[in-house]
C-alpha beads as a LAMMPS data file, in Angstrom:
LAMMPS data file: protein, C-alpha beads

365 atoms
364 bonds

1 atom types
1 bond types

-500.0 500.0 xlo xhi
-500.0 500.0 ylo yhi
-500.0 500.0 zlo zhi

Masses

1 110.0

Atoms # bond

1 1 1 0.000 0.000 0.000
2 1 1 1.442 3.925 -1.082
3 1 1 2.607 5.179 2.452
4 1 1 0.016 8.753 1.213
5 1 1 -2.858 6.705 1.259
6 1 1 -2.897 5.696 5.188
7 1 1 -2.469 9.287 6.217
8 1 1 -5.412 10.302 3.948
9 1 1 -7.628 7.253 5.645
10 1 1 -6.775 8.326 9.033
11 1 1 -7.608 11.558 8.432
12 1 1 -10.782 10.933 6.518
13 1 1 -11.539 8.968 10.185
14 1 1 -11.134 11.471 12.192
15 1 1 -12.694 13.990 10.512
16 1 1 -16.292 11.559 10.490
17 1 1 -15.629 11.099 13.989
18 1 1 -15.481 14.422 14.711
19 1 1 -18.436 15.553 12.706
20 1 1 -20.494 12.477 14.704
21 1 1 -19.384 14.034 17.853
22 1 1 -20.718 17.388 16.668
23 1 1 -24.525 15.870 16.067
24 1 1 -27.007 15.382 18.918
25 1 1 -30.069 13.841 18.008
26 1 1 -32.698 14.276 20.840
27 1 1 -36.028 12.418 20.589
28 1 1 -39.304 14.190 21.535
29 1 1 -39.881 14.734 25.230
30 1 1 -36.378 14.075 26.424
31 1 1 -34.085 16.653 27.182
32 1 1 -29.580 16.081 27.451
33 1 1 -28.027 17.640 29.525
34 1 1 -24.455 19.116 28.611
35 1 1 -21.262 19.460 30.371
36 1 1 -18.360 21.327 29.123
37 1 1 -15.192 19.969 30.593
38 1 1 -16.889 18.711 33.182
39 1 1 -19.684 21.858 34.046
40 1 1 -23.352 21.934 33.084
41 1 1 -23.233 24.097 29.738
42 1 1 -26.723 23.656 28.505
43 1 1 -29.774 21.427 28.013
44 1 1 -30.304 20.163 24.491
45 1 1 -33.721 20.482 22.927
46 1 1 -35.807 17.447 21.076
47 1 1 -34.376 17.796 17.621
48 1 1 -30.857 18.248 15.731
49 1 1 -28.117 20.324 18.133
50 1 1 -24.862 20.834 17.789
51 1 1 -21.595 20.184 20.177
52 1 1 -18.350 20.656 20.383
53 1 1 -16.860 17.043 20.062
54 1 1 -14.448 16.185 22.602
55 1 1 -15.398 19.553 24.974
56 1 1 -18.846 18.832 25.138
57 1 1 -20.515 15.611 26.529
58 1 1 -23.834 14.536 27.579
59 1 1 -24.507 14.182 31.216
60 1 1 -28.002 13.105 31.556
61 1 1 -31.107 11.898 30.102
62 1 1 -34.067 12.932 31.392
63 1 1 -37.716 11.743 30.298
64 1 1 -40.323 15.280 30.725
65 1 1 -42.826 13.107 30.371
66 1 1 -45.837 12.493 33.347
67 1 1 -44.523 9.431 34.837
68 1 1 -46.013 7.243 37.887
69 1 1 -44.011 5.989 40.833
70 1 1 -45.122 2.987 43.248
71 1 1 -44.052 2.815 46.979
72 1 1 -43.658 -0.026 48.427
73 1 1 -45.984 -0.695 51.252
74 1 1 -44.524 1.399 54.075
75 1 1 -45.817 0.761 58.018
76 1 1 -47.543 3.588 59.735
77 1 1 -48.180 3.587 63.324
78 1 1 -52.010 5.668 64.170
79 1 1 -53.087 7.838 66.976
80 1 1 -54.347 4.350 68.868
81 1 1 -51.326 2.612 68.305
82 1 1 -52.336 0.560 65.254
83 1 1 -49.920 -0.540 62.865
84 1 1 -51.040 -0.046 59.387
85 1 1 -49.233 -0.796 55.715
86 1 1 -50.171 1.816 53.484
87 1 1 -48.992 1.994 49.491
88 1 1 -48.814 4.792 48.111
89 1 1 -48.560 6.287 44.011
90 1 1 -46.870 9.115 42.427
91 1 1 -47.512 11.208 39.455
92 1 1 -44.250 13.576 39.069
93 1 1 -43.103 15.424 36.126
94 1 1 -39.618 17.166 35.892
95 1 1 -39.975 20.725 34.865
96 1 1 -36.074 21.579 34.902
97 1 1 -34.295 18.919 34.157
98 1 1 -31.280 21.492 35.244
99 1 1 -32.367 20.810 38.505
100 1 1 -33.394 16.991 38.847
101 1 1 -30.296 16.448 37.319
102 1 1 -28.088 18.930 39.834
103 1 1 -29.924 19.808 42.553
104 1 1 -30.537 16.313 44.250
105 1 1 -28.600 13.176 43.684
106 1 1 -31.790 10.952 43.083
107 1 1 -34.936 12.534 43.432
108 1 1 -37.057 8.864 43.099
109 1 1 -35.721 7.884 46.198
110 1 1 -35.847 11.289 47.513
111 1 1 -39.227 11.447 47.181
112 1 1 -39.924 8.121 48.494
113 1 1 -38.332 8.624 51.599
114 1 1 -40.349 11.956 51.952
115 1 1 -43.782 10.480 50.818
116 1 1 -43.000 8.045 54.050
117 1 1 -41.946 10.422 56.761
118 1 1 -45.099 12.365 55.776
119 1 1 -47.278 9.597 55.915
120 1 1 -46.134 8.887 59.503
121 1 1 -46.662 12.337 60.105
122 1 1 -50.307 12.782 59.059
123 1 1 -51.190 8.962 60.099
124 1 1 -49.944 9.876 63.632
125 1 1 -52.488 12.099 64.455
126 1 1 -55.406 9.771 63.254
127 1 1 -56.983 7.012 64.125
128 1 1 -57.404 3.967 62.713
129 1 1 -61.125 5.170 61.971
130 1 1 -60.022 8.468 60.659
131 1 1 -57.241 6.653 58.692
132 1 1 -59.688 4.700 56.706
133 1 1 -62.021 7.499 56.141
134 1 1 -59.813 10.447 55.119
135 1 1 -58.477 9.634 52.137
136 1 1 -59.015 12.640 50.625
137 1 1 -57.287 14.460 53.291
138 1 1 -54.684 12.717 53.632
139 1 1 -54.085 12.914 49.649
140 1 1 -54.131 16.245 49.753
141 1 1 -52.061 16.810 52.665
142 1 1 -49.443 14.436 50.946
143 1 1 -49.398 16.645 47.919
144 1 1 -49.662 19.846 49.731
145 1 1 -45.445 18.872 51.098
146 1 1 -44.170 17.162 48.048
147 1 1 -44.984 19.844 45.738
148 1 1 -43.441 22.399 48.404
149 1 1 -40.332 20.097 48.487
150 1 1 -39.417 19.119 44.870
151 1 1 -40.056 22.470 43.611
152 1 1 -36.650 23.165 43.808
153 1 1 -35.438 19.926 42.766
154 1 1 -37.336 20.862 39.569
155 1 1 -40.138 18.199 39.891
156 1 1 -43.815 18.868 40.221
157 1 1 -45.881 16.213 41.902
158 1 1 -49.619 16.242 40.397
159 1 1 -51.306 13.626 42.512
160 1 1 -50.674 11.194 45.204
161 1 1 -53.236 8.625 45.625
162 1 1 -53.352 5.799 48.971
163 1 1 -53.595 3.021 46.535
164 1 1 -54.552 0.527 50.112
165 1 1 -54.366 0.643 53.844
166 1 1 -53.607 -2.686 54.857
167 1 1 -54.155 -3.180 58.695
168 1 1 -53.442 -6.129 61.011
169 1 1 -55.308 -9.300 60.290
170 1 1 -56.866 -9.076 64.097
171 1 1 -58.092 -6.204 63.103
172 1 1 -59.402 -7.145 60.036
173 1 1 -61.485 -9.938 61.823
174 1 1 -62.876 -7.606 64.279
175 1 1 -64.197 -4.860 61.614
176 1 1 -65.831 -7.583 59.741
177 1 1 -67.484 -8.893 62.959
178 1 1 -68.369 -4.894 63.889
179 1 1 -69.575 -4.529 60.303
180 1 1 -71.871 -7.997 60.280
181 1 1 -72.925 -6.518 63.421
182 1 1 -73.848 -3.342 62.268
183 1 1 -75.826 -4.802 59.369
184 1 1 -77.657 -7.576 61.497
185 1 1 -78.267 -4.311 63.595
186 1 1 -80.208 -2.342 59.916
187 1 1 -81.856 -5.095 59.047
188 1 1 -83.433 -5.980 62.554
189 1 1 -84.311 -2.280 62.699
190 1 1 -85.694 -2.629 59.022
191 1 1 -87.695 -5.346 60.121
192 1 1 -89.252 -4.077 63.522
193 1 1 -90.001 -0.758 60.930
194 1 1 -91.992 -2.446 58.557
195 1 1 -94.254 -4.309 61.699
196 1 1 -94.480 -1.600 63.272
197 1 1 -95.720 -0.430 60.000
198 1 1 -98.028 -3.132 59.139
199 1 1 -99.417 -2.722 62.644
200 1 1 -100.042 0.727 62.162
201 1 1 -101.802 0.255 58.765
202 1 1 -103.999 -2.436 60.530
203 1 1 -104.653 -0.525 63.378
204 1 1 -105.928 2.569 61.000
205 1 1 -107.985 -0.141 58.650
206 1 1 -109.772 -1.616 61.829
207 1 1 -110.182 1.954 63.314
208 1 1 -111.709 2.926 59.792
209 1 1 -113.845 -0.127 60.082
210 1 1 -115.429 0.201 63.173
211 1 1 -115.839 4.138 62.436
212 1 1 -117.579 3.106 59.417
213 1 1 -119.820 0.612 61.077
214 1 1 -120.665 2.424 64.132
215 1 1 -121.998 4.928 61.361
216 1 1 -123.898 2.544 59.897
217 1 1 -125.152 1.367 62.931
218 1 1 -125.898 4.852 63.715
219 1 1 -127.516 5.712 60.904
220 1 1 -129.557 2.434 61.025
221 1 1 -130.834 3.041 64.895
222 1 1 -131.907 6.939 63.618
223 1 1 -134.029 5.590 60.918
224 1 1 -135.341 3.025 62.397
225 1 1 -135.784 5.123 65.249
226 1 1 -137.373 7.980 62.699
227 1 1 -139.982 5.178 60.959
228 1 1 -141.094 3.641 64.765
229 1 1 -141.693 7.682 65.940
230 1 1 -143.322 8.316 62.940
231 1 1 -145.519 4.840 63.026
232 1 1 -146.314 5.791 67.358
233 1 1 -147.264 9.357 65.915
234 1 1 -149.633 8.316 63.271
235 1 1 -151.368 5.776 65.676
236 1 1 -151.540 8.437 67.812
237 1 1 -153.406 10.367 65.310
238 1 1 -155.786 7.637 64.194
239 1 1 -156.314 6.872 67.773
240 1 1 -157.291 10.856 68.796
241 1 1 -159.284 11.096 65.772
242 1 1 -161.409 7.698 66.106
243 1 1 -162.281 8.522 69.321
244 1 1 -161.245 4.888 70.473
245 1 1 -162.917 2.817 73.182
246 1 1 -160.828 2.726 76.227
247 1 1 -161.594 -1.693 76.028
248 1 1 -159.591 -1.004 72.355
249 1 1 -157.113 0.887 74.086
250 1 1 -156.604 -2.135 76.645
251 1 1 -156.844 -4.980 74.081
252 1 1 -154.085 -3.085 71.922
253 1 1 -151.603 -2.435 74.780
254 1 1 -151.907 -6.346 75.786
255 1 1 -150.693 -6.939 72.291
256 1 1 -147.924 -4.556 72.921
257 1 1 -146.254 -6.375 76.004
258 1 1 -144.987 -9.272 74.166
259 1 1 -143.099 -7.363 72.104
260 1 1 -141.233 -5.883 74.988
261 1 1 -139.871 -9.377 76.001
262 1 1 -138.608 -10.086 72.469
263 1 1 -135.146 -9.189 72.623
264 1 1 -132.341 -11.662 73.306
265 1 1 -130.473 -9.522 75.812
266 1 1 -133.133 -9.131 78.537
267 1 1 -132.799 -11.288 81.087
268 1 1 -135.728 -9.788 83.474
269 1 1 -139.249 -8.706 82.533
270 1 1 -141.184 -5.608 84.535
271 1 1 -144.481 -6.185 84.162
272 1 1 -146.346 -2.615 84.253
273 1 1 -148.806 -1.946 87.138
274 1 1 -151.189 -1.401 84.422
275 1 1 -151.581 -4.496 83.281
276 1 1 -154.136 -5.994 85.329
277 1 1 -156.142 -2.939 84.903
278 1 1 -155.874 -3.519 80.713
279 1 1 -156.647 -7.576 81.648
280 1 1 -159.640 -6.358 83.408
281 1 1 -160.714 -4.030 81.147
282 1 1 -160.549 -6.669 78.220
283 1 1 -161.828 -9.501 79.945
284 1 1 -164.708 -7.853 80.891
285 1 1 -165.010 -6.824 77.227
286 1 1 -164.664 -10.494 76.145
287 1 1 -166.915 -11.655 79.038
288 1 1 -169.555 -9.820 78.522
289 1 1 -169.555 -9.989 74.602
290 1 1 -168.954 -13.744 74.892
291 1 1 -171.814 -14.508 77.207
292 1 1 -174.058 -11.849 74.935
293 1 1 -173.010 -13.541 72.375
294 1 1 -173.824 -17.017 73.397
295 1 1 -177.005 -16.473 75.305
296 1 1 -178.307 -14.422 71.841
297 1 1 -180.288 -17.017 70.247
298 1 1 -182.204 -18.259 73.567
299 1 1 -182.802 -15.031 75.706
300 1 1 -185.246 -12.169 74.163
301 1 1 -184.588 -8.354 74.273
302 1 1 -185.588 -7.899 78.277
303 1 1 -182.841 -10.414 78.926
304 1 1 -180.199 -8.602 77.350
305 1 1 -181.039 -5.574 78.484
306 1 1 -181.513 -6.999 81.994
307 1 1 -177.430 -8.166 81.767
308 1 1 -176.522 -5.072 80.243
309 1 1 -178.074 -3.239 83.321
310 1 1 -176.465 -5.683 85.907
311 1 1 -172.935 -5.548 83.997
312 1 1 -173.485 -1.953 84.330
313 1 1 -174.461 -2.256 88.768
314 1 1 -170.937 -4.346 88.715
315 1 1 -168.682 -1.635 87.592
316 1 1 -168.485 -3.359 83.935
317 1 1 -167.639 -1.475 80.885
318 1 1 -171.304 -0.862 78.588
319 1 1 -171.565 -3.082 75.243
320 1 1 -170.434 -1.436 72.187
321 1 1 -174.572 -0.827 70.821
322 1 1 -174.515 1.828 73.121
323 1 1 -171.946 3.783 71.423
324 1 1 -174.852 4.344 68.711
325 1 1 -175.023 7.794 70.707
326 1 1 -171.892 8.907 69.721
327 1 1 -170.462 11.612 66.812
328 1 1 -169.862 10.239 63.785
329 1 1 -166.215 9.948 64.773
330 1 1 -167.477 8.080 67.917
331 1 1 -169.161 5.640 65.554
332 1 1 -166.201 4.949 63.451
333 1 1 -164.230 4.261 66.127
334 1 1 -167.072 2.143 67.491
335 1 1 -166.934 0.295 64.005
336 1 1 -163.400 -0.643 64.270
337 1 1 -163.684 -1.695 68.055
338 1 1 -166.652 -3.834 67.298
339 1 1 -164.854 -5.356 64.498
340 1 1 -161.682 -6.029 67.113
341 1 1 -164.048 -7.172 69.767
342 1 1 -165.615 -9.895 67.285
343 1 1 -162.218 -11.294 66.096
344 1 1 -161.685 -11.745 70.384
345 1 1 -164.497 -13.166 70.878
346 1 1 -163.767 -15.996 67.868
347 1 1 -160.655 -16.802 69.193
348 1 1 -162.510 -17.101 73.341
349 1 1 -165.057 -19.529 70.917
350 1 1 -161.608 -21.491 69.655
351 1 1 -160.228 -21.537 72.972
352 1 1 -163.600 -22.578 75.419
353 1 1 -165.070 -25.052 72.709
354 1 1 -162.912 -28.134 73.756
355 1 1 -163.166 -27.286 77.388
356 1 1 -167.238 -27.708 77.497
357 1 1 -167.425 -30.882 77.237
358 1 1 -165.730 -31.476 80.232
359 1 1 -167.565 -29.554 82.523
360 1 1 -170.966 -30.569 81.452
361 1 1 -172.188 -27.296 80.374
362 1 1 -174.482 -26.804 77.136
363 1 1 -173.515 -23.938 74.856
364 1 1 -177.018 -22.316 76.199
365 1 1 -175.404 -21.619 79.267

Bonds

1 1 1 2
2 1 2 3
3 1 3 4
4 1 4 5
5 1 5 6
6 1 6 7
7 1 7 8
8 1 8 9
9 1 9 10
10 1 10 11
11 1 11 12
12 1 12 13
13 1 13 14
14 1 14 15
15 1 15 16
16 1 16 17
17 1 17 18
18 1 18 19
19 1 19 20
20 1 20 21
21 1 21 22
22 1 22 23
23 1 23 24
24 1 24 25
25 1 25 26
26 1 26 27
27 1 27 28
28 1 28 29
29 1 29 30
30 1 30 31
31 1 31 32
32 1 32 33
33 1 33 34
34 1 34 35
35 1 35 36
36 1 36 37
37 1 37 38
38 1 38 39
39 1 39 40
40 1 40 41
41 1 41 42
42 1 42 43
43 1 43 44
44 1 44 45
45 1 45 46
46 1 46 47
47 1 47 48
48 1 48 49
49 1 49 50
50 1 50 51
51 1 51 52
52 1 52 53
53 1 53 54
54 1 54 55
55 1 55 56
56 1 56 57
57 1 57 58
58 1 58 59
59 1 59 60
60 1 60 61
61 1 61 62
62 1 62 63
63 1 63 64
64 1 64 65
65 1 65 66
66 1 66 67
67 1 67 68
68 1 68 69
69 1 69 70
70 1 70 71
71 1 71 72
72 1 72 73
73 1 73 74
74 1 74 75
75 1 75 76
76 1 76 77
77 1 77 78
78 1 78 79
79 1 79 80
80 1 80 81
81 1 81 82
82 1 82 83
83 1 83 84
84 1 84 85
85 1 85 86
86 1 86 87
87 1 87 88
88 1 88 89
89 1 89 90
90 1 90 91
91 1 91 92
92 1 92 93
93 1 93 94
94 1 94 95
95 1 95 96
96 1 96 97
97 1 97 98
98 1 98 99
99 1 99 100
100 1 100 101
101 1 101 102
102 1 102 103
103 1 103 104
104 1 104 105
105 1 105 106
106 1 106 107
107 1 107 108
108 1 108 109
109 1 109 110
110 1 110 111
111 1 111 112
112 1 112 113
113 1 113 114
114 1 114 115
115 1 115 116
116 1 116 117
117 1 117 118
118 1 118 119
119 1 119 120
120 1 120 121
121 1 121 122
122 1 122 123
123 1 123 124
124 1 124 125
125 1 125 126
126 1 126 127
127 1 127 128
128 1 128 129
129 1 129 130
130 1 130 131
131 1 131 132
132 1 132 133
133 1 133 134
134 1 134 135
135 1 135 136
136 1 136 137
137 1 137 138
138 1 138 139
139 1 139 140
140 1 140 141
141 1 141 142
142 1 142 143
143 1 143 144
144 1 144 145
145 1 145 146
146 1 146 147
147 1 147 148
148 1 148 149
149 1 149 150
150 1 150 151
151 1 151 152
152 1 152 153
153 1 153 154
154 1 154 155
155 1 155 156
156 1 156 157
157 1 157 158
158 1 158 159
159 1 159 160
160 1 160 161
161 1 161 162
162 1 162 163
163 1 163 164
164 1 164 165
165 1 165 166
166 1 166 167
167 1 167 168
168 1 168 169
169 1 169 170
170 1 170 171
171 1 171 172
172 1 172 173
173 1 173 174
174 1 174 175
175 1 175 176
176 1 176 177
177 1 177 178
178 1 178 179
179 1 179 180
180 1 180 181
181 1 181 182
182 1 182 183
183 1 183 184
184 1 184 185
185 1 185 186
186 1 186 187
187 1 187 188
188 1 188 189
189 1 189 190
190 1 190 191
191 1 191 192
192 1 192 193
193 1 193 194
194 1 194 195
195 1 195 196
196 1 196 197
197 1 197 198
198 1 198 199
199 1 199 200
200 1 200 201
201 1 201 202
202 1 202 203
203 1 203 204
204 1 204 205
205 1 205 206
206 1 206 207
207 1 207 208
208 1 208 209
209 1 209 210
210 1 210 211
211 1 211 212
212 1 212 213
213 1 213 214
214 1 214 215
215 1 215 216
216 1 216 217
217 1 217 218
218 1 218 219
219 1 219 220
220 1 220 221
221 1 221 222
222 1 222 223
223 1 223 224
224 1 224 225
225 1 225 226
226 1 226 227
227 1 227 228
228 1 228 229
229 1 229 230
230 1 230 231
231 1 231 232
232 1 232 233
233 1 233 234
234 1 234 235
235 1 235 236
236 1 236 237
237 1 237 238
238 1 238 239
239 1 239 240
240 1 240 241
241 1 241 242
242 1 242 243
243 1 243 244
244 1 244 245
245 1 245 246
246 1 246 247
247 1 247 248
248 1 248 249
249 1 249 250
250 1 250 251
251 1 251 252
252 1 252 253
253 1 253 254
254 1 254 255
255 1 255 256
256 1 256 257
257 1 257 258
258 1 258 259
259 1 259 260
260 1 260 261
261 1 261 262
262 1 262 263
263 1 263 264
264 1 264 265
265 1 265 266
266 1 266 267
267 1 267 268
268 1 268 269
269 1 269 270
270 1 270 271
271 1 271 272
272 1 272 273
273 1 273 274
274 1 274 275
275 1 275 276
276 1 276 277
277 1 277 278
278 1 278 279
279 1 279 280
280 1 280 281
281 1 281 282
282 1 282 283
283 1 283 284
284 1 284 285
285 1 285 286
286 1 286 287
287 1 287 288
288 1 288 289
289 1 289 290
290 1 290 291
291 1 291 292
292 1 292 293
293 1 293 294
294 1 294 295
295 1 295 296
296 1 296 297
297 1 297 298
298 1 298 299
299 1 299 300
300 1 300 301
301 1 301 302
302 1 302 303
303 1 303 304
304 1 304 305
305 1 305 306
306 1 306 307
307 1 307 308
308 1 308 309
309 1 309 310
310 1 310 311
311 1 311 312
312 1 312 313
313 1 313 314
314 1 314 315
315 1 315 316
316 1 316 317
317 1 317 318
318 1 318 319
319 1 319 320
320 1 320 321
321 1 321 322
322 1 322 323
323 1 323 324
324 1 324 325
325 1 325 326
326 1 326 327
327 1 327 328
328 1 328 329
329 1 329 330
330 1 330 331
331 1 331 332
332 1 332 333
333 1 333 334
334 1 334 335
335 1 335 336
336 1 336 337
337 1 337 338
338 1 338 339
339 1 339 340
340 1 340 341
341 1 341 342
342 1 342 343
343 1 343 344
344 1 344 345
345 1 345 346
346 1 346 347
347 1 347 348
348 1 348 349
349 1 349 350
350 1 350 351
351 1 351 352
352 1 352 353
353 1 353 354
354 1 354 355
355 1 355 356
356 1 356 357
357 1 357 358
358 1 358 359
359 1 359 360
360 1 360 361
361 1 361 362
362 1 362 363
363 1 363 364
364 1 364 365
């Protein structure tokens, strides 16, 4: 080989390994950071930049990108002495890479060890209770002292979330026993709610009920009560206006009197002092139209008028022919009580024919 040539190839090396050494590529959301002869010069952009080879060398690579960081499960001691494993998670982005790269030696760890001792700090003043139920504030607290602390070490924390709370398995068993407790507890509540409920609807139905029928009942008693009052008053009326016979009078209220013992809740029956007063009254009514009526067909006029006169001496009540006397009224009423007095004396007939026989009367007498 010509001793020109190697000169020429070494030369031709160098000069592509310098002009490599003078091209930095950086890829899209990374950032290089440059030292000159050992100090930071300047941080390269994403795209094509230029160095001085040899002088100039890259220090770091940083990612600018949002990235997430997992703890490990860290112990916490609470307020009641409780010792707890809590994970937590990270969402950091560097802002000066300048910084992360200078201003702490590794800000992962850094901000590990900080997310703990916080933790601690905030857990320690809670109970296990509060620990479980203040997520929120505890996230925030968390975030409130990173993002004061790795300002400077040009890192922004946007979140830190309490990805669990792990506490002792004691623990564990007696919060599922207070929660099985606490639901046995709702539902026997739940129940004893919807009886007392159901009672309450029952009560109202039966209340409505016997409202209802005592209104019915009520309005029954007031119309019977009306037709009875209206029934009394019209007798009443046709009584007055008839001019009735006191005998008719008598005979009618002996009719009344059973009535009086119909009803199936009287267990004693008053008899009125008038009611051997109406018994004598009508019997001597019956008697003496009974006997007039038997002794008719063998006795002439004189007789009859001879009885009437004696029933008369005796303190009877006069036949009904003597009522001829009377108003018009009078008569009517005369009318009706001969009419009543004739159906009585039928049913005296009824009652006396099987009983002559036995006493050896004739009809005659």
């Amino acid at each position: 080989m010509d001793p020109v040539v190697i000169p020429i190839l070494v030369a031709a090396i160098v000069v592509v390994f310098l002009v490599a050494s003078t091209v930095r590529i950086v890829p899209q959301a990374r950032r290089y950071n440059i030292e000159r002869f050992g100090r930071y010069r300047r941080t390269l952009q994403p795209g094509l930049n230029f160095v001085l080879p040899v002088a100039d060398r890259v220090n770091t690579k940083l990612d600018v990108r949002e990235q997430v960081y997992s703890s490990d499960p860290k112990p916490v001691i609470t307020e009641d002495n409780l010792v707890v494993n809590i994970d937590t998670v990270l969402y950091y982005q560097i802002t000066d890479p300048r910084a992360a790269a200078y201003e702490v030696a590794s800000y992962l760890q850094a901000i590990d060890q900080l997310t703990v001792t916080t933790l601690r700090n905030v857990i320690g003043s809670m109970d296990l209770e509060g620990t479980l139920t203040s997520r929120e504030e505890i996230n925030s607290r968390l975030r409130a002292v990173l993002d004061d602390a790795t300002g400077k070490w040009g890192i922004r924390v946007n979140r830190v979330e309490i990805k669990a709370i792990d506490p002792p398995n004691t623990i564990k068993e007696a919060m599922e026993k207070q929660m099985r407790a606490e639901r046995d507890k709702r539902a026997a509540i739940l129940h004893a709610e919807g009886e007392r409920q159901a009672k309450v609807l029952t009560a109202e139905g039966t209340k409505q009920k016997d409202i209802l029928e005592a209104q019915g009942t009520q309005q029954a008693m007031i119309l019977r009560a009306d037709g009875e009052a209206k029934a009394v008053e019209r007798v009443f009326q046709a009584v007055h206006r008839n001019n009735a016979d006191p005998k008719i009078l008598a005979y009618k209220y002996l009719e009344t009197l059973p009535h009086l013992a119909k009803s199936d809740n009287n267990t004693f029956w008053v008899i009125p002092g008038e009611l051997t007063e109406a018994v004598r009254t009508v019997t001597s009514a019956f008697g003496d139209q009974s006997t007039m009526g038997l002794r008719q067909p063998a006795q002439p006029e004189e007789a009859t008028t001879s009885d009437a006169d004696d029933t008369s001496d005796k303190g009877g009540t006069p036949g009904l022919e003597e009522s001829s006397t009377l108003s018009p009224d009078a008569d009517e009423a005369a009318k009706q009580a001969a009419a009543a007095v004739n159906e009585a004396k039928a049913e005296a007939e009824a009652a006396r024919a099987p009983q002559a026989p036995s006493r050896g009367q004739t009809p005659g007498e």
